[in-house]
C-alpha positions in Angstrom: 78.9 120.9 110.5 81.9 118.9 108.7 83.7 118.7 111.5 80.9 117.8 113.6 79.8 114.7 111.1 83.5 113.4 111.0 83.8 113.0 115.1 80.0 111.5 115.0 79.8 109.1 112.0 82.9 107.0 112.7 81.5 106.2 116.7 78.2 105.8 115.0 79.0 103.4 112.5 81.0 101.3 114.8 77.7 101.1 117.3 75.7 99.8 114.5 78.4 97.9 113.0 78.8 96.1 116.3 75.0 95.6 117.7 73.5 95.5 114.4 75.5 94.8 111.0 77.8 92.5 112.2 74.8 89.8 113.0 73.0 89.8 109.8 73.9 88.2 106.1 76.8 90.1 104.6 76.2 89.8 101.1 72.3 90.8 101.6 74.1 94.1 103.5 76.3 94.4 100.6 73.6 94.1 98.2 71.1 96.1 100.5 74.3 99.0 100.3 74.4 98.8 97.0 70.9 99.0 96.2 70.8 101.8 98.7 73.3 103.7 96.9 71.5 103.2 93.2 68.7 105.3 94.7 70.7 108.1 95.9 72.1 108.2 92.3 68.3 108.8 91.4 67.5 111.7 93.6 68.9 114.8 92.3 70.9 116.7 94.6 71.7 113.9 97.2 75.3 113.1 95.9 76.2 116.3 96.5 74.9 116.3 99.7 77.0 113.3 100.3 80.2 114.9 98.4 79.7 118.1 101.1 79.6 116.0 104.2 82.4 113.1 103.2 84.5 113.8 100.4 85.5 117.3 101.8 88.6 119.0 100.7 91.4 116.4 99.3 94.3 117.9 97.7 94.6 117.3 93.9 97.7 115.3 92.8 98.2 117.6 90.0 100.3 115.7 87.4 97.9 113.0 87.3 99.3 109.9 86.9 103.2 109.3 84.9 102.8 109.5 81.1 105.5 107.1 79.7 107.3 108.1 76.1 104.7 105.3 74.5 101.7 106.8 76.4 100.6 104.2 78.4 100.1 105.5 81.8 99.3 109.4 81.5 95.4 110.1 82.1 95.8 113.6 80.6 94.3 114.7 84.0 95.1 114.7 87.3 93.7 112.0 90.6 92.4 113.7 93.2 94.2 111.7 96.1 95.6 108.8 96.6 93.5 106.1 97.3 90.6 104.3 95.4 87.9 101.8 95.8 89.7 98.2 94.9 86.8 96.2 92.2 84.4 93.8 93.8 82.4 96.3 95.7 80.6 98.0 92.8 80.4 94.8 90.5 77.6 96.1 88.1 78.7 100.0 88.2 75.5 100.5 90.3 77.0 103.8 92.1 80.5 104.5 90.8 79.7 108.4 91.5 78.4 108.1 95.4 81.3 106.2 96.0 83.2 108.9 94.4 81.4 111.5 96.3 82.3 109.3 99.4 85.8 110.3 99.3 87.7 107.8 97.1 90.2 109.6 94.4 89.2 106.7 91.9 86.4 104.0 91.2 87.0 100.5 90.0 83.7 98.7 89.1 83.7 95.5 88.5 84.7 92.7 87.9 82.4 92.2 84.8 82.2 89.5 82.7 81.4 89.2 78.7 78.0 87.2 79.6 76.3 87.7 82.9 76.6 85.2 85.7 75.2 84.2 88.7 78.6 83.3 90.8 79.0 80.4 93.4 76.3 79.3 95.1 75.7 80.6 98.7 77.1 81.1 101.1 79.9 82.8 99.6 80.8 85.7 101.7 82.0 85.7 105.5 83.1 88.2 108.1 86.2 87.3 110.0 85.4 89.8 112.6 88.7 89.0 114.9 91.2 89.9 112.2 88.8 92.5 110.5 88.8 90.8 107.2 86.5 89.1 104.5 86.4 85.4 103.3 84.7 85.5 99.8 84.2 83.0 96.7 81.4 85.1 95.1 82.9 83.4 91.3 82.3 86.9 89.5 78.5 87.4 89.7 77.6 90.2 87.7 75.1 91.4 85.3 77.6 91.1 82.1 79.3 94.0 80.0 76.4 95.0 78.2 74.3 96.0 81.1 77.6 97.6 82.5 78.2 99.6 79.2 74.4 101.3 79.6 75.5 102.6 82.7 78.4 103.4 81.9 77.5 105.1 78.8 74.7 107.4 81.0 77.8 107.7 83.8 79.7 109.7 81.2 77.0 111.8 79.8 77.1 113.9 83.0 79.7 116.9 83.8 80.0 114.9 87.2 80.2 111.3 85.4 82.9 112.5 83.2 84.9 114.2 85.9 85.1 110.5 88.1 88.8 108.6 87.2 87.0 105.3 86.9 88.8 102.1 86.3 86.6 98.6 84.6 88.1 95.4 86.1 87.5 92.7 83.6 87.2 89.1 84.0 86.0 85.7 81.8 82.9 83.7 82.5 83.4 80.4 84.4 81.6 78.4 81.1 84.5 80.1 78.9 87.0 77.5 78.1 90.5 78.5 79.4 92.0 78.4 76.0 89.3 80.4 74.6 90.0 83.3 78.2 91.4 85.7 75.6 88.1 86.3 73.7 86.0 87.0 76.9 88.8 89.6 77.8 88.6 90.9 74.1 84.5 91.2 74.1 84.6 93.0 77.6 87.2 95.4 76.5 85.5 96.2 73.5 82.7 96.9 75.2 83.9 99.3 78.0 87.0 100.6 77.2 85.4 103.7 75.5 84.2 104.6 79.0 87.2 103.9 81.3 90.2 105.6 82.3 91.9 102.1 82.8 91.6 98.8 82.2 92.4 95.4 84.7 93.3 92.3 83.5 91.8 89.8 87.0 93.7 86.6 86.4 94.1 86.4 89.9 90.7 85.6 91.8 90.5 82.2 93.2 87.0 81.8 93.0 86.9 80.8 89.1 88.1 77.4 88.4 91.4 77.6 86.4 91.8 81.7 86.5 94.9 81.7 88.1 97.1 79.3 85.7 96.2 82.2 83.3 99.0 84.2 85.4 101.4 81.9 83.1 103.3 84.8 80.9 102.4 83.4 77.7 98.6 83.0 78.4 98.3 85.9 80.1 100.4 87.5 76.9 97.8 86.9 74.5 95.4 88.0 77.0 97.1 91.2 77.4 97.7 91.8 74.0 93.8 91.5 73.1 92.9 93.9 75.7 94.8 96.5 74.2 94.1 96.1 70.3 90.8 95.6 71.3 90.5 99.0 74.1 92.1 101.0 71.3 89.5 99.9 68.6 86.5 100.6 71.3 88.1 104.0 72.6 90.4 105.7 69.7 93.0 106.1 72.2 95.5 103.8 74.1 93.5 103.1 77.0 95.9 102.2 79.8 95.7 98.4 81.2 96.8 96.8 84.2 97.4 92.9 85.6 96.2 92.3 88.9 98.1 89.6 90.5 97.5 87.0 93.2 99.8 87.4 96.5 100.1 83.5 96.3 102.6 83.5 93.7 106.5 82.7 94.0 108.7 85.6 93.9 110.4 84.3 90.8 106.7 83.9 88.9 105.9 87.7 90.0 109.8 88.6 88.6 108.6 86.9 85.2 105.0 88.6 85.2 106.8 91.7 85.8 109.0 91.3 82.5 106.1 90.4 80.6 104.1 93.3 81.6 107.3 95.5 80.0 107.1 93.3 76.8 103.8 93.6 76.0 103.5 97.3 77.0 100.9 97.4 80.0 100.4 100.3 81.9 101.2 98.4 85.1 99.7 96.5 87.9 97.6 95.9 90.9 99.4 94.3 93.3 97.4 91.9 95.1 93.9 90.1 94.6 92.8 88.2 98.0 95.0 85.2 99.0 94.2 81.2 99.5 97.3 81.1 102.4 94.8 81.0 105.2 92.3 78.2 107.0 89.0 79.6 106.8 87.7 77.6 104.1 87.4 77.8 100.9 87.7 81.5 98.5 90.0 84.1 99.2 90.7 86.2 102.3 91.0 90.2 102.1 91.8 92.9 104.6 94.7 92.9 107.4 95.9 89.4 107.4 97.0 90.3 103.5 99.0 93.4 104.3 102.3 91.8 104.7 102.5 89.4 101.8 101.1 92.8 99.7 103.6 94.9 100.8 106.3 92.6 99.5 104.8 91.9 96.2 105.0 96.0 96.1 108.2 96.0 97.0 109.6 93.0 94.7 107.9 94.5 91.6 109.0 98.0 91.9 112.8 96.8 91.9 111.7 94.9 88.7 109.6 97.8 87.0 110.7 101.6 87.1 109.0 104.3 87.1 107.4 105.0 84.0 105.5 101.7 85.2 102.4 102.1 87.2 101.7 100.0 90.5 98.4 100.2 93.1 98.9 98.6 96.5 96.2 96.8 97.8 95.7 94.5 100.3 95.0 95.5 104.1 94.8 99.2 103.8 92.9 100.3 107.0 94.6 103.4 108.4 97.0 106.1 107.0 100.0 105.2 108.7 99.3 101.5 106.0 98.6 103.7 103.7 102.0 104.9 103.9 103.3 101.9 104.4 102.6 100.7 100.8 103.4 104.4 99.1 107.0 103.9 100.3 107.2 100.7 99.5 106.6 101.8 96.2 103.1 101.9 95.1 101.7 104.9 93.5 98.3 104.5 94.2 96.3 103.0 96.6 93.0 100.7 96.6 90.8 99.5 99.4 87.6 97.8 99.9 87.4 95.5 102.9 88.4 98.8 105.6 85.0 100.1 104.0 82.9 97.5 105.4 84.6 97.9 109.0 84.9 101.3 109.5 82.0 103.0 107.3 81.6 105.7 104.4 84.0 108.1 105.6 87.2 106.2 105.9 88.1 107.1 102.1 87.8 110.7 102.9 89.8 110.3 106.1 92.5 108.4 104.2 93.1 110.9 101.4 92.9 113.7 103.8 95.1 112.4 105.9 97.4 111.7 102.9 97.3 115.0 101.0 98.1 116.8 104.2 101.9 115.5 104.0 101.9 115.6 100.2 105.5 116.8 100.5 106.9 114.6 102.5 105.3 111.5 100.0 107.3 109.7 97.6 105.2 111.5 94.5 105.9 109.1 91.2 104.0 112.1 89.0 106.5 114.0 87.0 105.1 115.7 84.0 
């Protein structure tokens, strides 16, 4: 039946995609998705159903992530593949388990804000069908930490819940004053950090006025610095925590960012957010036309950080031999989200399969 679903679902996604999907409202399909997938979370028994059918059998990395002397990176258990869901699809941790069950290895919901928020106005989200990729300037609409923390909190009381490697993507509310960014980061990471395997730093979305100068070392210091005194009060642990950086930013600023991130201690980072080097319009563009730029931010901030130093690829991830692409670059995990939209619920599962089958011949950064 596996097999069957696998040689069916991908032909008839892309007939719907095509004669259907494509023509309507993406963000009221995304939201429609989403809402779609809070009800399957309801039903007892369907996620499982969906685990069976999708997530099928993808080979466990078995030394989890690196553990550095300090113990910033180890997860003290292992990921189950390679490549995650990139924050900005699940923004309110509606479904972080059914996206699991969908075949990703990790979940990263988000990105939440202390306060909710409504975002930009609309329109705010476009298809750029030619080049398979995604305009968006949604400006962090979410439902606030809080809310996030409930579900969160109900996420983990579950064998299932627990077992999901879920990252919280974290981010400060357009009315926050940029000299005040570090207490939004602070409130949100005190808030969620008890529930998360990691932690992301955005400074890098172009959608909120002013985010990006926050990519300066010494603001993003202190920002970085309150995350983690502030994840380690919420969680009693030291709770890994990541920069995600913008593809639009000179070598030599990514070289500085990558010193800082050894200063202060992080974990790592996510290299990249969307980029503004395009002429759609305003927000930033995701999916294929990124890939390049991605894979030389990889590249550049792997010969700057070894490898007790964490770093996901993302950016244009829509096949395995991309995939690949960005592991030997020098990533050691992987995120996606816009591939998702284009080719359907079981291109995570098809990735990490694909993956774990030449596990061997992958340059594996997990060594403990």
């Amino acid at each position: 039946m596996r097999p069957l679903l696998s040689t069916i679902e991908p032909v008839l996604y892309r007939f719907l995609y095509n004669h259907v999907i494509s023509r309507l409202d993406p963000e009221k399909c995304h939201n429609a998705t989403m809402n779609a997938l809070h009800l399957i979370s309801r039903v007892p028994g369907l996620t499982a159903l969906i685990r069976m059918f999708f997530s099928g059998s993808v080979a466990t990395l078995n030394s989890g992530w690196v553990g550095s002397q300090q113990g910033l990176k180890s997860l003290a258990r292992p990921v189950p593949g390679y490549l995650g869901l990139a924050a900005g699809m699940d923004k309110d941790a509606l479904a972080p388990l059914q996206f699991g069950a969908f075949g990703f290895a990790f979940v990263e919901v988000g990105t939440v804000t202390p306060r909710p928020q409504p975002g930009n106005e609309k329109p705010r989200l476009w298809r750029i069908l030619p080049l398979r990729a995604v305009r968006n300037r949604m400006g962090f609409n979410n439902q606030g930490a809080a809310q996030m923390a409930r579900r969160l909190q109900q996420l983990r009381s579950t064998r299932q819940g627990r077992s999901l490697v879920l990252g919280v993507n974290l981010g400060k509310n357009k009315t926050t004053d940029l000299s005040k960014a570090a207490d939004d980061y602070r409130a949100s990471a005190l808030a969620l950090a008890k529930y998360a395997d990691y932690l992301v730093i955005n400074v890098s979305s172009p959608n909120t006025p002013g985010l990006r100068s926050l990519q300066a070392s010494a603001q993003l210091r202190e920002i970085a610095e309150a995350v983690k005194t502030a994840a380690q009060e919420s969680a009693g642990r030291a709770v890994p925590v990541l920069v995600k950086l913008a593809p639009d930013l000179e070598d030599s600023q990514l070289v500085e960012l990558a010193e800082m991130v050894k200063e202060v201690g992080l974990a790592g980072v996510i290299a990249t957010n969307t980029t503004i080097d395009h002429d759609f319009g305003e927000g930033g563009l995701s999916g294929p036309p990124l890939k390049e730029r991605a894979l030389q931010v990889v590249r550049l901030l792997r010969s700057h950080l070894n490898e007790e130093y964490l770093i996901i690829g993302c950016g244009g991830i829509e096949d395995v031999a991309s995939a690949r692409q960005f592991l030997e670059a020098g990533a050691d995990l992987l995120e996606a989200l816009t591939a998702v939209i284009y080719q359907g619920p079981s291109f995570a599962g098809k990735i990490n399969k694909q993956l774990s089958a030449n596990l061997p011949a992958l340059p594996l950064r997990n060594n403990h």
